[in-house]
C-alpha positions in Angstrom: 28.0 8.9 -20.8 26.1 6.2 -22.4 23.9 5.6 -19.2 23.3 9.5 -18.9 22.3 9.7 -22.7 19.6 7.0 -22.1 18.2 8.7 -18.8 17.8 12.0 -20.7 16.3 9.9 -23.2 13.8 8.7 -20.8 12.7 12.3 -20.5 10.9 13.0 -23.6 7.5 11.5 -23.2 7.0 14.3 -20.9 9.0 17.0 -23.2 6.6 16.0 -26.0 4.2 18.4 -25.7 6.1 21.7 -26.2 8.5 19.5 -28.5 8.4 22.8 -30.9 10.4 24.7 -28.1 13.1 21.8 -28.8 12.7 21.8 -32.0 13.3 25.9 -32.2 15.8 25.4 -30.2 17.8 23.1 -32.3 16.9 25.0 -35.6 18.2 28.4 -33.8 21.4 26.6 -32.8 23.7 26.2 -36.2 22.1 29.7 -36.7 23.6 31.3 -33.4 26.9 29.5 -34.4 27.3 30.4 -38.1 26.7 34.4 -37.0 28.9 34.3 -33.8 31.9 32.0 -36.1 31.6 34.7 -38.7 32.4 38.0 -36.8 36.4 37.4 -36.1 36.9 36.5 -39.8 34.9 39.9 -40.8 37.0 41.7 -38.1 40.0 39.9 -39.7 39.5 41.1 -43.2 38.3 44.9 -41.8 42.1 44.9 -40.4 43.7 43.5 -43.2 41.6 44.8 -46.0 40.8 48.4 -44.6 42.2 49.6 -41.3 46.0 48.6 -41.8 46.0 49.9 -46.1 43.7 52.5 -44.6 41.5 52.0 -47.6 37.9 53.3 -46.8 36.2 52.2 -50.0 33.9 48.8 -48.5 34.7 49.5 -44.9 31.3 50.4 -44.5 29.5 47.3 -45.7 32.2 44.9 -43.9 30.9 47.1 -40.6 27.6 47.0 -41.4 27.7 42.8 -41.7 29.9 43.0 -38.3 27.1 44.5 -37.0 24.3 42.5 -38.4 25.9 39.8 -36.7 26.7 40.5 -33.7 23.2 42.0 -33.4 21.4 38.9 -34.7 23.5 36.2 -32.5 22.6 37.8 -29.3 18.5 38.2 -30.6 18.6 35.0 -31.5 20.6 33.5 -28.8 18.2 35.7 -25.9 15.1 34.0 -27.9 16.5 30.4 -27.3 17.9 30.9 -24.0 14.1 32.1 -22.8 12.6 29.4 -25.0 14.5 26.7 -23.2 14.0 28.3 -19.8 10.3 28.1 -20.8 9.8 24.5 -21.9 12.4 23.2 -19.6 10.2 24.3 -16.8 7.0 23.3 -18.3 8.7 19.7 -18.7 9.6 20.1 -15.3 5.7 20.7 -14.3 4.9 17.7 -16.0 7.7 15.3 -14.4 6.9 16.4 -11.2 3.3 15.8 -11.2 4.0 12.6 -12.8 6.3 11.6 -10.0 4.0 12.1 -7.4 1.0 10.3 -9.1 3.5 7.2 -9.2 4.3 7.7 -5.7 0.6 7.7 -4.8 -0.3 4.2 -6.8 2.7 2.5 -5.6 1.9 -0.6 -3.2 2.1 0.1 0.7 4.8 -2.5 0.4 6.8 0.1 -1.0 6.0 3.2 1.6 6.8 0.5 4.5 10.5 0.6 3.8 10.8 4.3 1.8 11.2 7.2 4.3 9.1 10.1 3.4 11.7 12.5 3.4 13.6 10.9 0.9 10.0 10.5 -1.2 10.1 14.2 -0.7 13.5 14.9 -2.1 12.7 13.3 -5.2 9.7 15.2 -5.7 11.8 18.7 -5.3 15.6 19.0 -4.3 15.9 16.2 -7.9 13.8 17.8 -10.4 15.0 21.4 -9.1 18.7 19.9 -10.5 17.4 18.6 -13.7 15.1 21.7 -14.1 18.8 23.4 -14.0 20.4 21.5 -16.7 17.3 21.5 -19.0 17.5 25.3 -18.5 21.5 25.4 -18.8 22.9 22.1 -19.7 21.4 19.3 -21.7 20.5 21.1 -24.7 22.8 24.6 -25.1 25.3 22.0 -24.6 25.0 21.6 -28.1 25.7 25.0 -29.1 28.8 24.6 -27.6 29.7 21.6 -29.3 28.4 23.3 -32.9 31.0 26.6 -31.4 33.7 24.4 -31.0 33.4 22.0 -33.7 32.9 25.7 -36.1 35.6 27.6 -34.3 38.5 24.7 -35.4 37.2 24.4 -38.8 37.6 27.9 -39.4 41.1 28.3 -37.8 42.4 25.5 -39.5 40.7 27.5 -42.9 42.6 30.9 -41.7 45.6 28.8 -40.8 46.3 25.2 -41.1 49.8 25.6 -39.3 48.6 27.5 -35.9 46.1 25.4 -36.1 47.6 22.3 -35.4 49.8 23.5 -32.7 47.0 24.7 -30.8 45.5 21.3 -31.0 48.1 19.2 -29.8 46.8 20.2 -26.2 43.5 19.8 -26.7 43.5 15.6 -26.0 45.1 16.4 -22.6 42.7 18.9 -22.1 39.5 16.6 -22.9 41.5 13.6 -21.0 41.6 15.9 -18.2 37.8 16.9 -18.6 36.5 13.2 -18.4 38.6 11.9 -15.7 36.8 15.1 -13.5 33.4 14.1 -14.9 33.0 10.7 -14.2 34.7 11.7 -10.8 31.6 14.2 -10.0 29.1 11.5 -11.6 30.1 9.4 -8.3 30.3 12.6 -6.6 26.8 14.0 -6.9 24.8 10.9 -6.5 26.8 10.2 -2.8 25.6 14.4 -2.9 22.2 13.2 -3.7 21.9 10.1 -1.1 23.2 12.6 1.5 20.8 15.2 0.7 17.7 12.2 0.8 18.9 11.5 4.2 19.0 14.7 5.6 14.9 15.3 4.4 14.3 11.9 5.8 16.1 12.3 9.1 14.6 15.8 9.5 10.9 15.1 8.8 11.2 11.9 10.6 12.1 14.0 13.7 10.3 16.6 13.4 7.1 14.7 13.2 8.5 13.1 16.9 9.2 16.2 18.4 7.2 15.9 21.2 8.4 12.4 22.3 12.5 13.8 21.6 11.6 16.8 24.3 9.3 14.5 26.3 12.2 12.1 27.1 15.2 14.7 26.7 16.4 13.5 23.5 17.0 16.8 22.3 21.0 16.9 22.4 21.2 13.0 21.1 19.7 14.1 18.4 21.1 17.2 17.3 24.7 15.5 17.7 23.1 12.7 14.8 22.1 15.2 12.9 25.3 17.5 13.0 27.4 14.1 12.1 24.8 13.3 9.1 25.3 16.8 8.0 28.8 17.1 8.1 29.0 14.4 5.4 27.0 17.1 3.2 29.2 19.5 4.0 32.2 17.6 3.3 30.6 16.1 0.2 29.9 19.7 -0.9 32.6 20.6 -0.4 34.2 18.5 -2.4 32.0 19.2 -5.4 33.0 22.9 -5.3 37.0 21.7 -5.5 35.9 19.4 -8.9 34.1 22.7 -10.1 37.0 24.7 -9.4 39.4 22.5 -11.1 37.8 22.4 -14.1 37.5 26.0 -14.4 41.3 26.6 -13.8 42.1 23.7 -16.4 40.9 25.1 -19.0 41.3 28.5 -18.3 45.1 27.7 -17.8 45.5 25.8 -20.7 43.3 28.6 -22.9 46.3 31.0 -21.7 49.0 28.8 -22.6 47.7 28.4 -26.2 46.9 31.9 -26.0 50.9 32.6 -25.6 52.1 29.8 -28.0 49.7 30.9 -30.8 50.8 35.0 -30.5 54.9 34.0 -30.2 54.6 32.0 -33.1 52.2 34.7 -35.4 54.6 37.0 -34.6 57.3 35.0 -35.6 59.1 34.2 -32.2 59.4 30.6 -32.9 59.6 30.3 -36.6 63.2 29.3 -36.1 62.1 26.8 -33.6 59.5 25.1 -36.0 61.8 25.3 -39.0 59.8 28.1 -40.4 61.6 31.3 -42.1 60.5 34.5 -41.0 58.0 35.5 -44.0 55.8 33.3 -42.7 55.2 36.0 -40.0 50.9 36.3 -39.8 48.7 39.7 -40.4 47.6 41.6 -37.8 44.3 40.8 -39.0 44.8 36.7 -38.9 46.2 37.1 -35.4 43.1 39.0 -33.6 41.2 37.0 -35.6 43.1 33.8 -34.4 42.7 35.2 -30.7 38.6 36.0 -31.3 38.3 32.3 -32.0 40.8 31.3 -29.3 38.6 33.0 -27.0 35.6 31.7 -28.7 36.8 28.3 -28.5 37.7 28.3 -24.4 34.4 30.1 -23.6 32.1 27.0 -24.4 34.7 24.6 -23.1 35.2 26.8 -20.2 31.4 27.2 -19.8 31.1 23.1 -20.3 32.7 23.0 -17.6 30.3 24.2 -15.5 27.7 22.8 -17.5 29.2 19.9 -17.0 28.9 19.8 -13.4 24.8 20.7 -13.5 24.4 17.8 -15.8 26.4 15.6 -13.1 24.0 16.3 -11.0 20.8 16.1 -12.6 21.9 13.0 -13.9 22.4 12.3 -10.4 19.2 13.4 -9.9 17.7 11.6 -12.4 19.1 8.4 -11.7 17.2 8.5 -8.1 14.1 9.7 -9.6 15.0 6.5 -12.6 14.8 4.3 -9.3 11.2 5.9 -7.7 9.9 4.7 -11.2 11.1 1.5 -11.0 9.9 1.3 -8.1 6.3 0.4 -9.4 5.4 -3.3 -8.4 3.6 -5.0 -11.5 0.8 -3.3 -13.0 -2.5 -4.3 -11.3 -3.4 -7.6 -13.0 -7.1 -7.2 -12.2 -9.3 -6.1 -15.2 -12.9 -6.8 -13.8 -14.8 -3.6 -13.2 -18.5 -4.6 -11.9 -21.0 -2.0 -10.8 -22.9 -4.1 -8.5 -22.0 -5.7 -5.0 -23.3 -7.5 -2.4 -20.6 -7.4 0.0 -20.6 -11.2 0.0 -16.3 -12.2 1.3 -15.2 -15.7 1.2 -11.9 -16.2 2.2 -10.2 -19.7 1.6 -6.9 -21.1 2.6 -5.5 -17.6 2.8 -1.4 -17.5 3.8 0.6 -14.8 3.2 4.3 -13.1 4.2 5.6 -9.6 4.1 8.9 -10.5 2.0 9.8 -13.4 -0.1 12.0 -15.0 2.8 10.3 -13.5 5.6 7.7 -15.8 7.8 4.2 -16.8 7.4 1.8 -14.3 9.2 -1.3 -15.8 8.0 -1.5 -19.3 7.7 -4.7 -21.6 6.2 -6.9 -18.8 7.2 -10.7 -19.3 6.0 -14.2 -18.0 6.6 -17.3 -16.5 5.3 -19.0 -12.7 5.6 -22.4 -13.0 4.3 -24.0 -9.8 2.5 -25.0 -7.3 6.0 -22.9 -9.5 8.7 -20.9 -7.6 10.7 -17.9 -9.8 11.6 -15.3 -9.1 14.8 -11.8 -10.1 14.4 -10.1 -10.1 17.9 -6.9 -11.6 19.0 -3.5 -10.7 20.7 -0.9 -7.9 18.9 1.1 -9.9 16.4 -1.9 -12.6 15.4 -2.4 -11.3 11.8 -6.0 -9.7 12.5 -4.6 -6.4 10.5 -2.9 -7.8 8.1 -5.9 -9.9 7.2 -8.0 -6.8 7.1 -5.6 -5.4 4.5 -5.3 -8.3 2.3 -9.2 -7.5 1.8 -9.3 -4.1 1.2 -5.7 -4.7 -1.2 -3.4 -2.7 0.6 -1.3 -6.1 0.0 -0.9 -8.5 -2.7 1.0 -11.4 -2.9 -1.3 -13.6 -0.6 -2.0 -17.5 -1.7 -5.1 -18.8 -1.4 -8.3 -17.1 -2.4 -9.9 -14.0 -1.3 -13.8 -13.6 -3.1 -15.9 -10.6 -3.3 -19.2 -11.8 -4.6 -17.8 -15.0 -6.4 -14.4 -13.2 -7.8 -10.9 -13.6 -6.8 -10.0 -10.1 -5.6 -6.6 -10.3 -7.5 -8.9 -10.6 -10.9 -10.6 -7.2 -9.5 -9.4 -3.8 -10.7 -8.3 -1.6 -7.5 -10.3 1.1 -8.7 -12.7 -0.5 -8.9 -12.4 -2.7 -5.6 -12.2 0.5 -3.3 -15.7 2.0 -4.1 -17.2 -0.7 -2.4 -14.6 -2.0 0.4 -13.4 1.1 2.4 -11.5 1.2 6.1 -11.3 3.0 9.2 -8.3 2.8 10.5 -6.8 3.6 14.2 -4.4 6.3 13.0 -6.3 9.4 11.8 -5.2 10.8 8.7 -6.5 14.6 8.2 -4.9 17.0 5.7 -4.4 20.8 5.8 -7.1 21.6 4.2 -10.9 22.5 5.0 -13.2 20.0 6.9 -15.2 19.5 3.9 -12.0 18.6 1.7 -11.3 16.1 4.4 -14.6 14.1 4.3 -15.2 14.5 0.5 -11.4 14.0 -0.9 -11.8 16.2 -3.8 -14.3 13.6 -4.8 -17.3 15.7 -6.9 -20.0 12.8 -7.1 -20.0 13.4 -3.2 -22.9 16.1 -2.7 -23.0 18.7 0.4 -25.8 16.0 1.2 -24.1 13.2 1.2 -21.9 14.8 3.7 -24.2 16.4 5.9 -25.8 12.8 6.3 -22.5 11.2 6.6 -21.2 13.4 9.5 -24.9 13.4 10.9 -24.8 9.5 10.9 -21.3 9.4 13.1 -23.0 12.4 15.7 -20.5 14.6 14.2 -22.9 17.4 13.5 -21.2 19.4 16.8 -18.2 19.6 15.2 -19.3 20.4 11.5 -21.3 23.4 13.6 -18.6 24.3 15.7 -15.8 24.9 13.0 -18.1 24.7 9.9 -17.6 23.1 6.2 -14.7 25.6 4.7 -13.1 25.5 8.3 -8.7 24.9 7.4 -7.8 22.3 9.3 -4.0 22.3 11.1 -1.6 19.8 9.6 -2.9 16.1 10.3 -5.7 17.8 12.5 -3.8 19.1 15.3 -7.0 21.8 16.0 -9.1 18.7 16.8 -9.3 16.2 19.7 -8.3 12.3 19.0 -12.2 11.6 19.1 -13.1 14.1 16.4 -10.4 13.4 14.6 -11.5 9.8 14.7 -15.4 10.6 14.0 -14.3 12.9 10.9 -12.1 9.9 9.3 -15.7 7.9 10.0 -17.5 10.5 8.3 -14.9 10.6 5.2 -15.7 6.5 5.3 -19.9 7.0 4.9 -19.7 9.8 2.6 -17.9 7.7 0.2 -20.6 4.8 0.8 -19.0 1.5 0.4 -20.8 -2.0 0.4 -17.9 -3.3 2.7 -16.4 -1.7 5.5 -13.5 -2.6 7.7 -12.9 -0.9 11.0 -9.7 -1.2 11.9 -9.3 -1.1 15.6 -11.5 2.3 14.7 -12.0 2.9 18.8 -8.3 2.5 19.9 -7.4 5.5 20.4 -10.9 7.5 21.8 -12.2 7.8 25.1 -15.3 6.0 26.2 -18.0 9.0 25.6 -16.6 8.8 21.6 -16.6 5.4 21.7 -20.3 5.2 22.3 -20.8 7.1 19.8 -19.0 5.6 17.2 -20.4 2.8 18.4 -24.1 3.8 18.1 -23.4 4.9 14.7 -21.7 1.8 13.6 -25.2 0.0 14.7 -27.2 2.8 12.6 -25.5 2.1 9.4 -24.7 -1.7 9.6 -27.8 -2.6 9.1 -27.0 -3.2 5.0 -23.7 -3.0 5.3 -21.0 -5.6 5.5 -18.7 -5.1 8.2 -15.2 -6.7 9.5 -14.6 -5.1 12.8 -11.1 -5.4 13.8 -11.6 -4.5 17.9 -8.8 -3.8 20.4 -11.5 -2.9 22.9 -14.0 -6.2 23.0 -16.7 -4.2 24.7 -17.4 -2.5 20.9 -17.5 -6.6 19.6 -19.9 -8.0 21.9 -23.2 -8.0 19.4 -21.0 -8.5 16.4 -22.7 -11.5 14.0 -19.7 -13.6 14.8 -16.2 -13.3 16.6 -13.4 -14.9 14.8 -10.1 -15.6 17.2 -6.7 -15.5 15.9 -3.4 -16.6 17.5 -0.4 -16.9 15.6 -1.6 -16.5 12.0 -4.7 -19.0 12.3 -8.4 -18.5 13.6 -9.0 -20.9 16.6 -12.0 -20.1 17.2 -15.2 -18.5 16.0 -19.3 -18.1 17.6 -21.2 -15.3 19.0 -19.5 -13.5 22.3 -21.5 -15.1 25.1 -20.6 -19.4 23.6 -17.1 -18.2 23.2 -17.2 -17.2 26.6 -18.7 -19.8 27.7 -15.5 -22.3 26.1 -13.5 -20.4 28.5 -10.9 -20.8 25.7 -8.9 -18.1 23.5 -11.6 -15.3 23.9 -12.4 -16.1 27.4 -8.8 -15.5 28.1 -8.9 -11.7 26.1 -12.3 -11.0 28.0 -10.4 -11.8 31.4 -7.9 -9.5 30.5 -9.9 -6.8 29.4 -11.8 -7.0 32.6 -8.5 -7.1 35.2 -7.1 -4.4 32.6 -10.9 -1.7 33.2 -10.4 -2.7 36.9 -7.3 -1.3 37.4 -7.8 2.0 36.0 -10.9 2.4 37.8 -8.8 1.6 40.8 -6.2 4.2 39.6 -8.6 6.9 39.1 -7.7 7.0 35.4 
């Protein structure tokens, strides 16, 4: 309980701002409780006083009280239920959008081991839960405690002696309660995990459809996913056993007080208890005694349903506890200069994906002067990408020292790094969302100029007059071909204008007419640009500056295209390869 109290506790920075709805809320509550808590002692003394004497005289100002509060609990009760409703949702609104900006400044060290479907649980399936028990749980919990905590004071005022009987029960009854609590705590966050991996599975596959139909995968994975969601199912089910349970408890131990506290009022069991006969109660203190039982079971009846949302948004909560964890150290860079050069020297530069994991870069150095334009080649596995994502800060961690005009990278806000080193990378991101959101980002400083020159500098005017500027685009650009996808992530890279860019393996993935022009816009531009060009294809490398050949984590060599061909070392050997690789699919037709 403890553990829960300090999660919900974690949720008031964003509750602050409509903290008068809570506030209200809590005001309202002793108010709802002191006008429900007095209508069976005003229907006790009506009986007593008026209906069984049949005396007349003050009946009508006993009613009219009665009245008044049964009137004024449910106004003020409707005005506090919508009040909650209302804040809890607006609190809700606020966690959510909070969530996913964490998710988008967290490191890609975290997205390379966190499937998006379980990313995308947290951001709805979780805070749907807690939006739940903020609406029905966390807080009109407290009326119910106030009900209950009221409702035994007054019967042991009415009646110290029924009183007492009906609470020798009531241990058992909240033993009973907290053993089936902590049992659903476990419960809902094994409900939670399965529900993560179910999101994660499904997106996962749904994204690869075309490859599960392409090699008749389609029944393998139908029969994973059937076994991953029969643990749901049986989890599920589960839950709604607990819920039941809980429900019948108290329910049947409401009805055995019920039938102890009426034998002994009307003086069946007296004898039993030692008691003589005149102590037989009033009508009046009996329905009055059964009012509050009844009053009494609803809120721990009720709890127990309560109990079960706040199981589970504390489930929820927990996982969504662990996304904000999640954050790696806040960026330790607080430099923030206007001005760059573009000027990269790299010294000594090792780094490893985890802690106990192996080198992949190892003693690396060099030097980008200011307009260079820079090839990195070498085979899959060398570190050429991982090195181009050191730069650009995708990854931290590295030792050695990585400069941008004289400062250590690490001493550079991201921010501020990424307006002036920007990449091109070889899968094409595109949203669902018009072609100009998709060059421009949402970014306002970028001007319908900036990208009209942006898409003319990449040739992509064709497709800007084609599909035009407020065009929607199909999810991740499934209207377009690979090349224009590829020219329009280009584009995005030039509208933005950075000092540095990085093109990783940019050309992979287009045919050879796209690749020309890529190409003849990378030469338009480069000209006062800084450029590391990470190539696949060499043919795109062969005027670069300087070549720079990795194998294993180390450059082994570096020069101009035609003296490292002429070493008939590493590069000769890619060259040759590239060569026998063209000839064969010219020999193939393809």
């Amino acid at each position: 309980m403890k553990r829960d109290l300090q999660l919900i506790a974690r949720l008031w920075p964003h509750a602050r701002p409509d903290a008068w709805v809570f506030i209200f809320a809590l005001i309202a509550t002793p108010l709802i409780a002191a006008m429900s808590l007095a209508q069976p002692w005003l229907l006790k003394r009506i009986i007593d006083e008026h209906v069984i004497p049949q005396k007349l005289d003050g009946l009508q100002d006993l009613a009219l009280l009665y009245l008044v509060a049964v009137a004024g609990a449910y106004l003020v009760e409707a005005t506090y239920t919508l009040s909650l409703s209302w804040g809890g949702q607006r609190l809700i609104l606020r966690l959510r959008t909070a969530l996913f900006s964490h998710a988008l400044s967290l490191k890609q060290r975290f997205f390379d081991h966190q499937p998006t479907g379980k990313l995308l649980t947290r951001l709805t399936t979780d805070l749907d839960a807690l939006g739940d028990a903020l609406s029905a749980g966390i807080v009109t919990i407290v009326l119910d405690f106030l009900m209950i905590i009221g409702t035994v004071a007054a019967m042991l005022w009415l009646d110290w002696e029924l009183s007492v009987v009906m609470l020798t029960l009531t241990p058992i009854l909240l033993g009973v309660l907290e053993f089936l609590r902590r049992r659903m705590k476990r419960l809902y966050l094994s409900i939670r995990d399965a529900i993560a991996s179910i999101n994660a599975y499904l997106a996962e596959r749904i994204d690869g459809v075309e490859i599960i139909q392409l090699f008749g995968a389609a029944e393998e994975s139908r029969a994973a996913f059937d076994e991953t969601n029969r643990e749901f199912r049986d989890l599920s089910s589960k839950s709604n056993v607990y819920d039941a349970l809980m429900y019948a408890v108290v329910d049947g131990v409401g009805a055995i007080f019920m039938a102890v506290i009426l034998a002994l009022g009307a003086g069946l069991l007296f004898e039993s208890f030692g008691l003589g006969s005149e102590q037989a109660r009033s009508a009046g203190l009996l329905v009055a005694f059964i009012d509050y039982m009844q009053r009494l079971f609803r809120p721990l009846r009720d709890a127990s349903g309560k109990v079960a949302v706040i199981q589970r948004a504390a489930a929820s909560l927990t996982k969504i506890d662990e996304l904000f964890a999640n954050a790696e150290p806040a960026d330790p860079g607080e430099k923030d200069p206007i001005d760059f050069e573009g000027h990269i020297l790299i010294s000594d530069l090792w780094f490893r994906y985890s802690p106990d994991g192996p080198d992949v870069l190892k003693g690396v150095s060099f030097e980008v002067k200011p307009g260079e334009v820079v090839a990195i080649v070498g085979a899959t596995g060398s570190g050429k990408t991982t090195l181009g994502r050191l730069i650009d800060k995708s990854y931290e961690g590295y030792r050695g020292s990585i400069k941008l005009d004289g400062i250590e990278i690490s001493e550079l806000k991201t921010a501020a790094l990424r307006q002036h080193v920007s990449a091109v990378r070889q899968d094409i991101q595109l949203f669902s969302a018009s072609l100009k959101f998709n060059v421009d980002l949402g970014n306002a400083h970028i001007t319908q100029t900036h990208r009209e020159t942006a898409t003319h500098v990449v040739l992509a005017d064709a497709l800007v007059e084609r599909i035009g500027w407020d065009h929607p685009l199909r999810e991740r650009g499934a209207d377009l071909s690979v090349g224009e996808g590829q020219l329009l992530t280009f584009a995005r890279t030039m509208a933005h204008d950075p000092t540095v860019i990085i093109l990783d393996e940019a050309t992979a993935s287009v045919d050879s007419m796209t690749e020309q022009r890529i190409q003849s816009a990378i030469e338009a531009i480069m000209a006062k640009k800084t450029a590391i060009v990470i190539a696949h294809r060499l043919s795109t490398i062969q005027h670069a500056d300087r070549i720079l050949v990795m194998d294993g984590g180390r450059i082994v060599e570096q020069g101009r295209h035609a003296d490292l061909v002429a070493k008939n070392g590493h590069y000769a050997v890619l060259v040759h390869a590239g060569e026998a690789a063209r000839q064969g699919k010219d020999a193939t037709g393809n």
